[in-house]
DRENBA-863308 format. One record per residue: x, y, z of N, C-alpha, C, CB in turn; residue in three letters. Coordinates in steps of 0.05 Angstrom, whole numbers, plus 32768, in hexadecimal, padded with zeros to 4 digits. Glycine has a CB too. Layout:
<rs>
XYZXYZXYZXYZala
...
</rs>
This chain:
<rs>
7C0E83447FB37C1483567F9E7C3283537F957C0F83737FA7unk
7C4A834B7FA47C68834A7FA17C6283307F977C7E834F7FBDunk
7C5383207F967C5283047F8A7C5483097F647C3082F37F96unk
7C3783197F617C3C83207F427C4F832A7F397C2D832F7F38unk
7C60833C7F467C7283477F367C8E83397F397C7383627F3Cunk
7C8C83287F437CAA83107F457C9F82FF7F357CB483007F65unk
7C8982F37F307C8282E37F177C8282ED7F007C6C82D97F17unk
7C85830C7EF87C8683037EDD7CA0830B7EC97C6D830E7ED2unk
7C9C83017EB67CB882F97EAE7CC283137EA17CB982DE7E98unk
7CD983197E987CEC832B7E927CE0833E7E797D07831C7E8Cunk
7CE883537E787CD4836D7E5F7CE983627E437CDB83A17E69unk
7CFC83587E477D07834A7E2F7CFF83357E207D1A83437E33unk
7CED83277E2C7CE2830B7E247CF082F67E3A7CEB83037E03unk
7D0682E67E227D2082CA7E297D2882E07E3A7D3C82BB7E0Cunk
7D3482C97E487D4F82CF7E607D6782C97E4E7D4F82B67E81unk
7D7A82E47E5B7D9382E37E447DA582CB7E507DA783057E41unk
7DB382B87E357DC182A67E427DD282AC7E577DCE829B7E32unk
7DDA82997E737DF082977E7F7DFA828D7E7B7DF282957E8Funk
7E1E828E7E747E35827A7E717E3982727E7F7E48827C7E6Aunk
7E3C82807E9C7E3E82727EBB7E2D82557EC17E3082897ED2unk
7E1682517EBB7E0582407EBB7E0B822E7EAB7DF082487EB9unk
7E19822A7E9C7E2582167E857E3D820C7E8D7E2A82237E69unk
7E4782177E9A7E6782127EA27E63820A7EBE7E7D822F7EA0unk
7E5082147ED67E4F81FA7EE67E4581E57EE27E4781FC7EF8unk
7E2A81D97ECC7E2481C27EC67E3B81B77EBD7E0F81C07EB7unk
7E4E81BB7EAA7E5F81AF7EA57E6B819F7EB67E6A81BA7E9Dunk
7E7C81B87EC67E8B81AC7EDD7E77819A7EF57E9B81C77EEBunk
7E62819F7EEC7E5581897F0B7E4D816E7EF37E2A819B7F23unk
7E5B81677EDD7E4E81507ECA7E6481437EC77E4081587EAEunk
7E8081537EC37E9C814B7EC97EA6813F7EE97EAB81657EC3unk
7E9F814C7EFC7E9E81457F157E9081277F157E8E815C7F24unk
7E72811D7F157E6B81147F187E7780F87F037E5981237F1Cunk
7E8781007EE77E8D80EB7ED17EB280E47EE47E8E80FE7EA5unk
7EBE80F37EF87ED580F17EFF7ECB80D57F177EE381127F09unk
7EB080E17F277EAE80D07F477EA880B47F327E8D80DC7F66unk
7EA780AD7F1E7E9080907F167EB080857F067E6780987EF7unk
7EBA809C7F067EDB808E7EF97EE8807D7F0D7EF580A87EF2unk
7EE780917F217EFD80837F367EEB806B7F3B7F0780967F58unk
7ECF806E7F4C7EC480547F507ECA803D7F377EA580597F54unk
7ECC80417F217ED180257F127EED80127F197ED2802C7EF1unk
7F04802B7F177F1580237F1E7F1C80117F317F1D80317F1Eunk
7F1080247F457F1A80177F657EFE7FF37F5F7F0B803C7F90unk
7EF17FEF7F537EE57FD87F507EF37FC47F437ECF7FDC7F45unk
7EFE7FD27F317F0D7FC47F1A7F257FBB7F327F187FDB7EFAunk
7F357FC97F447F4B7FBC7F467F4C7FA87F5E7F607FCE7F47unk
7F337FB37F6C7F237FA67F8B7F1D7F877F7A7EFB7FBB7F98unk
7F177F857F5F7F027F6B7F547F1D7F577F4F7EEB7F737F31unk
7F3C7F6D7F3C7F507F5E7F3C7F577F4C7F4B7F5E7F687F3Aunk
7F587F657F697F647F4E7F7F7F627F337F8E7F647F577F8Dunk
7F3E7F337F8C7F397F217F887F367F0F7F7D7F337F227F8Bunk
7F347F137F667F3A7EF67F517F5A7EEC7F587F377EFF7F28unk
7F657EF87F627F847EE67F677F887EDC7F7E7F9D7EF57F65unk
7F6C7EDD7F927F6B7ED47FAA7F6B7EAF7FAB7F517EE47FB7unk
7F7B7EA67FBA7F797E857FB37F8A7E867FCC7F877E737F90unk
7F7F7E627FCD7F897E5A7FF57FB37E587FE57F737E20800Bunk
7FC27E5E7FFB7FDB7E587FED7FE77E737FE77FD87E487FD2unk
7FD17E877FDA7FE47EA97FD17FEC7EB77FE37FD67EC17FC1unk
80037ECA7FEC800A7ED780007FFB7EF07FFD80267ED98003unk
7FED7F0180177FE27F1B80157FED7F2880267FC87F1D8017unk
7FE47F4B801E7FEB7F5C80367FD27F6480447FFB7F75802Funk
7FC87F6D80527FAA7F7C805B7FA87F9A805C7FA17F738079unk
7F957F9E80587F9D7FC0805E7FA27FCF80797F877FD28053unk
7FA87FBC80887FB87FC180A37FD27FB480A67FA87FB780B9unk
7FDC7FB1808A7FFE7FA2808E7FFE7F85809D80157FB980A5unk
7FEF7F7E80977FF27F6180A37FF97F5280867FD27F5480B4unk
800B7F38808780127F318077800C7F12808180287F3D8070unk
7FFB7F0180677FFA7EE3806B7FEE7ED180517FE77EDE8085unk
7FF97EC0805B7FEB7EA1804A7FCB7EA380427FEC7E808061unk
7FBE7EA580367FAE7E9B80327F9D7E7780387FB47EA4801Funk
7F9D7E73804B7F8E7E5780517F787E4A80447F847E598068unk
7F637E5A804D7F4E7E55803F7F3F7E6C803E7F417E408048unk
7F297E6E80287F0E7E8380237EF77E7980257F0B7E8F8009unk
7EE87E8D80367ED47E8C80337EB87E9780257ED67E8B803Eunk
7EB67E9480067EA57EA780007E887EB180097EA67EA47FEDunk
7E7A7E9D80187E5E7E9F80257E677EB780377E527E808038unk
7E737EBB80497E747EC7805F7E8D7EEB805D7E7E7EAA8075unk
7E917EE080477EAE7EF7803B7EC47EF380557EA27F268038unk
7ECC7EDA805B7EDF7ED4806F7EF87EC880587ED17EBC8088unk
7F137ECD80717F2A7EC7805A7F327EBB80707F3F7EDE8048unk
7F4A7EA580767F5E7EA280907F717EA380807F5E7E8680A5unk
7F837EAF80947F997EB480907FAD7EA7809E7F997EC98090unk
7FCA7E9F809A7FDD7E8C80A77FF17EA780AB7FEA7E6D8090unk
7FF47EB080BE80057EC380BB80277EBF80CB7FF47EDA80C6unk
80287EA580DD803E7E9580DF80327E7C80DE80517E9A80F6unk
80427E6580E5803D7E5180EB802A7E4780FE804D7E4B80EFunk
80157E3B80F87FFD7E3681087FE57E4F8117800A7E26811Eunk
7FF27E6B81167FEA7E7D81147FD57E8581047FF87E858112unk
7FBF7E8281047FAC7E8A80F07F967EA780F77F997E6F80EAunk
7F927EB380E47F7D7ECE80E57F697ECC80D87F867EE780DCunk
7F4F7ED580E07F3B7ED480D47F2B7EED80C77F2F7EC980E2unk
7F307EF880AE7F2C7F18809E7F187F12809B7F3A7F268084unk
7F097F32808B7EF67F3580777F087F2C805E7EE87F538075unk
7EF97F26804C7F077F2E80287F127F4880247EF07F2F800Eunk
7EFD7F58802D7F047F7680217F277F82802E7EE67F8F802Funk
7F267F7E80407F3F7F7C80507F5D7F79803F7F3B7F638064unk
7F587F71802E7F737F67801D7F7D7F7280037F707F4C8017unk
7F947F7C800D7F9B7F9D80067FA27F957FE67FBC7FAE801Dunk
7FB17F7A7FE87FC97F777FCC7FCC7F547FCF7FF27F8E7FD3unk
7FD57F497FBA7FE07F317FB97FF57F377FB27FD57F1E7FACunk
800D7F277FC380307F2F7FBE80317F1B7FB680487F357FD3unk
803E7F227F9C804E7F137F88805D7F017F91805E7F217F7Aunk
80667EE57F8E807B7ED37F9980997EE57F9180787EB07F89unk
809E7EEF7F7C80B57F017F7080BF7F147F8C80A97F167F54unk
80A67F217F8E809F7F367F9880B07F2D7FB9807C7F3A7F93unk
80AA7F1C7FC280A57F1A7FD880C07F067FDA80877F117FDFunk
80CF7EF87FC380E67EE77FCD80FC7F037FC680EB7EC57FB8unk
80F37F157FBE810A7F297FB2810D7F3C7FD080FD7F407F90unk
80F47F397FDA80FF7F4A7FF681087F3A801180E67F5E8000unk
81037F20800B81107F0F8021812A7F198022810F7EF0801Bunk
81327F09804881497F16804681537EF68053814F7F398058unk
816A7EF2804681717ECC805681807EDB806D818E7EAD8040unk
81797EC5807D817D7EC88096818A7EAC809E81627ED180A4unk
81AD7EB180A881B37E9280AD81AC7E8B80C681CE7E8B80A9unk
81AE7E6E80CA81B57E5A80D781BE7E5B80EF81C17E4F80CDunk
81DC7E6480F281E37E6B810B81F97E80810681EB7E52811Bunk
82067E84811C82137E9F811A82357E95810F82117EB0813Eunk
823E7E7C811082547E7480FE82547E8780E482507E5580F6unk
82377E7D80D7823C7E8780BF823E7EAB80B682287E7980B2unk
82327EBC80D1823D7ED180CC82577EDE80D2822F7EDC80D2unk
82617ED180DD827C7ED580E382937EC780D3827F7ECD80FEunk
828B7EB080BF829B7EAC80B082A67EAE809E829B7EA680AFunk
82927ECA809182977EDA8075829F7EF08084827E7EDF805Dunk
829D7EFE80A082B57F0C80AB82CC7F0880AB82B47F0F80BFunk
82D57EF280B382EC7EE680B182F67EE8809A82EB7ECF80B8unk
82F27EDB808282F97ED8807883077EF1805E82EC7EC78078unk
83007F01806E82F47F1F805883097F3D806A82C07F28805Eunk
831F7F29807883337F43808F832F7F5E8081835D7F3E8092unk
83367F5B805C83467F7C8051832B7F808051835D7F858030unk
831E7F80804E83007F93804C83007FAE805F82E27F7D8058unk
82FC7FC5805483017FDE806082EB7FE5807383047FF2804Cunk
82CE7FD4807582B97FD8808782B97FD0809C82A57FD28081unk
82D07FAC809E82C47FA280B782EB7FAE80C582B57F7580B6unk
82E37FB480E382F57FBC80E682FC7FAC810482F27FD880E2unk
83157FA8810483277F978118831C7F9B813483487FA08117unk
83187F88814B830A7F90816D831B7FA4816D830D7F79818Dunk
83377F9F816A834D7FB7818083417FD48171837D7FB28178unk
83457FD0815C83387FF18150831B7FF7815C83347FF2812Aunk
83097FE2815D82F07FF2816282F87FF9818882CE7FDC8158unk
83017FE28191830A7FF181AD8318800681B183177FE481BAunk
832B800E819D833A8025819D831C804681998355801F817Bunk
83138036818982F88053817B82E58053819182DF804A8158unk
82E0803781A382CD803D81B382DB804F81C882BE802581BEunk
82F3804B81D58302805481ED830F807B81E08322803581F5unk
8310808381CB830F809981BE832A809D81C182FE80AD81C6unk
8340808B81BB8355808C81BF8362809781A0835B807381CBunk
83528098818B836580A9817C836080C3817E836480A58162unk
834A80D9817F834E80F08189833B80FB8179836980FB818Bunk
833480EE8167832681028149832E80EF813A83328125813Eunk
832180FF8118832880F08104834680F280FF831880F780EEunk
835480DC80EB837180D880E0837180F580C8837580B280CDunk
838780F980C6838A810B80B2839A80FE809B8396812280BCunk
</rs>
Protein backbone atom coordinates (compact mmCIF):
# COMPACT_ATOMS: atom_id res chain seq x y z
CA UNK A 1 0.00 0.00 0.00
CA UNK A 2 3.13 2.69 0.89
CA UNK A 3 4.27 1.52 -2.61
CA UNK A 4 1.21 3.39 -4.40
CA UNK A 5 1.44 6.32 -2.71
CA UNK A 6 5.29 6.97 -3.30
CA UNK A 7 4.61 6.26 -6.98
CA UNK A 8 2.51 8.71 -7.75
CA UNK A 9 3.49 11.79 -9.02
CA UNK A 10 2.95 15.32 -7.53
CA UNK A 11 -1.00 17.10 -7.35
CA UNK A 12 0.83 19.84 -9.45
CA UNK A 13 1.52 17.86 -12.45
CA UNK A 14 5.70 18.91 -13.65
CA UNK A 15 8.14 18.92 -10.96
CA UNK A 16 9.08 22.58 -10.28
CA UNK A 17 12.54 23.33 -11.80
CA UNK A 18 15.74 22.85 -9.56
CA UNK A 19 18.63 25.29 -10.09
CA UNK A 20 20.66 23.19 -7.72
CA UNK A 21 20.49 20.35 -10.20
CA UNK A 22 21.79 22.51 -13.01
CA UNK A 23 24.62 23.93 -11.26
CA UNK A 24 25.99 20.59 -10.10
CA UNK A 25 25.84 19.11 -13.69
CA UNK A 26 27.70 21.94 -14.64
CA UNK A 27 30.29 21.77 -12.24
CA UNK A 28 30.64 17.83 -12.64
CA UNK A 29 30.99 18.69 -16.85
CA UNK A 30 33.63 21.41 -15.95
CA UNK A 31 35.39 19.06 -13.60
CA UNK A 32 35.46 16.35 -15.85
CA UNK A 33 36.51 19.11 -19.18
CA UNK A 34 39.47 20.38 -16.42
CA UNK A 35 40.79 16.21 -15.66
CA UNK A 36 40.93 15.62 -19.92
CA UNK A 37 42.83 19.19 -19.91
CA UNK A 38 45.51 18.34 -17.74
CA UNK A 39 45.73 14.72 -19.26
CA UNK A 40 46.45 16.36 -22.80
CA UNK A 41 48.92 18.43 -21.50
CA UNK A 42 50.90 16.19 -19.42
CA UNK A 43 50.86 13.92 -23.03
CA UNK A 44 51.73 16.71 -25.01
CA UNK A 45 54.86 17.45 -22.91
CA UNK A 46 55.67 13.52 -21.92
CA UNK A 47 55.49 13.11 -26.21
CA UNK A 48 57.90 16.44 -26.41
CA UNK A 49 60.37 14.83 -24.38
CA UNK A 50 60.69 12.26 -26.20
CA UNK A 51 61.05 13.31 -29.53
CA UNK A 52 64.36 15.04 -28.26
CA UNK A 53 65.51 11.79 -26.98
CA UNK A 54 68.73 10.76 -29.20
CA UNK A 55 72.00 8.60 -28.19
CA UNK A 56 74.49 11.78 -27.37
CA UNK A 57 71.56 14.25 -25.44
CA UNK A 58 72.20 14.88 -21.73
CA UNK A 59 69.09 13.88 -19.29
CA UNK A 60 67.90 14.21 -15.84
CA UNK A 61 65.51 11.26 -14.42
CA UNK A 62 62.93 11.81 -12.16
CA UNK A 63 65.12 10.63 -9.44
CA UNK A 64 67.96 13.30 -10.20
CA UNK A 65 70.13 11.18 -11.88
CA UNK A 66 71.86 12.90 -14.56
CA UNK A 67 73.41 11.19 -17.96
CA UNK A 68 74.45 10.61 -21.56
CA UNK A 69 72.20 9.07 -23.39
CA UNK A 70 74.06 5.89 -25.09
CA UNK A 71 71.75 4.11 -26.68
CA UNK A 72 67.61 3.42 -26.98
CA UNK A 73 65.77 1.01 -26.92
CA UNK A 74 62.38 1.33 -28.37
CA UNK A 75 61.14 -2.52 -28.39
CA UNK A 76 61.66 -2.88 -24.77
CA UNK A 77 61.19 1.10 -23.53
CA UNK A 78 64.95 0.68 -22.30
CA UNK A 79 67.38 3.81 -22.38
CA UNK A 80 71.33 3.37 -21.11
CA UNK A 81 72.60 5.80 -19.68
CA UNK A 82 76.57 6.91 -19.31
CA UNK A 83 76.44 8.57 -16.17
CA UNK A 84 80.48 8.81 -15.75
CA UNK A 85 82.92 7.27 -17.65
CA UNK A 86 82.35 3.67 -18.50
CA UNK A 87 79.65 3.75 -15.96
CA UNK A 88 76.48 2.85 -17.59
CA UNK A 89 72.55 2.58 -16.29
CA UNK A 90 69.89 0.86 -17.58
CA UNK A 91 66.10 3.06 -17.30
CA UNK A 92 62.68 2.82 -18.40
CA UNK A 93 61.86 5.75 -21.03
CA UNK A 94 59.26 7.01 -18.88
CA UNK A 95 61.89 7.77 -16.24
CA UNK A 96 63.21 10.86 -17.96
CA UNK A 97 62.27 13.86 -16.35
CA UNK A 98 63.79 16.72 -18.96
CA UNK A 99 66.48 17.00 -21.67
CA UNK A 100 69.21 19.71 -20.48
CA UNK A 101 70.01 21.98 -22.81
CA UNK A 102 73.87 22.05 -23.80
CA UNK A 103 73.43 26.13 -22.80
CA UNK A 104 71.76 24.97 -19.97
CA UNK A 105 74.15 22.75 -18.66
CA UNK A 106 77.66 24.62 -19.85
CA UNK A 107 76.09 27.78 -18.01
CA UNK A 108 76.03 25.83 -14.74
CA UNK A 109 79.34 24.15 -15.08
CA UNK A 110 81.71 25.17 -12.75
CA UNK A 111 85.73 24.94 -14.19
CA UNK A 112 87.50 23.30 -12.01
CA UNK A 113 91.45 23.65 -12.31
CA UNK A 114 94.23 21.51 -12.77
CA UNK A 115 96.18 21.85 -9.82
CA UNK A 116 96.31 23.91 -6.86
CA UNK A 117 99.22 26.44 -8.35
CA UNK A 118 96.57 27.84 -10.15
CA UNK A 119 94.42 28.64 -7.19
CA UNK A 120 96.80 30.25 -5.39
CA UNK A 121 98.09 32.30 -8.09
CA UNK A 122 95.30 34.73 -8.57
CA UNK A 123 95.66 34.91 -4.59
CA UNK A 124 98.81 36.10 -4.93
CA UNK A 125 98.54 38.13 -7.18
CA UNK A 126 95.40 40.07 -5.87
CA UNK A 127 97.31 41.17 -1.91
CA UNK A 128 94.80 44.69 -1.80
CA UNK A 129 91.71 42.71 -2.19
CA UNK A 130 89.70 43.31 1.05
CA UNK A 131 88.35 39.43 1.19
CA UNK A 132 91.44 37.51 1.12
CA UNK A 133 93.10 38.19 4.26
CA UNK A 134 96.91 37.86 5.40
CA UNK A 135 97.90 34.07 7.63
CA UNK A 136 99.15 36.54 10.52
CA UNK A 137 95.63 38.18 10.60
CA UNK A 138 93.65 35.07 10.25
CA UNK A 139 96.00 33.66 13.09
CA UNK A 140 95.49 36.72 15.00
CA UNK A 141 91.20 36.10 14.48
CA UNK A 142 91.66 32.48 15.06
CA UNK A 143 93.77 32.94 18.53
CA UNK A 144 91.00 35.99 19.47
CA UNK A 145 93.63 38.25 20.04
CA UNK A 146 91.83 41.37 18.98
CA UNK A 147 89.06 41.26 21.54
CA UNK A 148 85.91 42.10 19.42
CA UNK A 149 85.18 44.04 16.50
CA UNK A 150 87.59 47.40 15.48
CA UNK A 151 85.82 50.51 16.01
Amino acid sequence: MTENVLAQPAAGGAAPFDPTMLIMLAAFGLLIFMMMRGRKKAAKAQEEIRSNLAPGAEVMTQFGLFGTISSIDTDENKIVLEVSPGSFVTVHSQVVAKVVAPEAAAADAVEVPNDASSLTSEQAGNTEAADVASPEETLRRLNNDDKGPKA
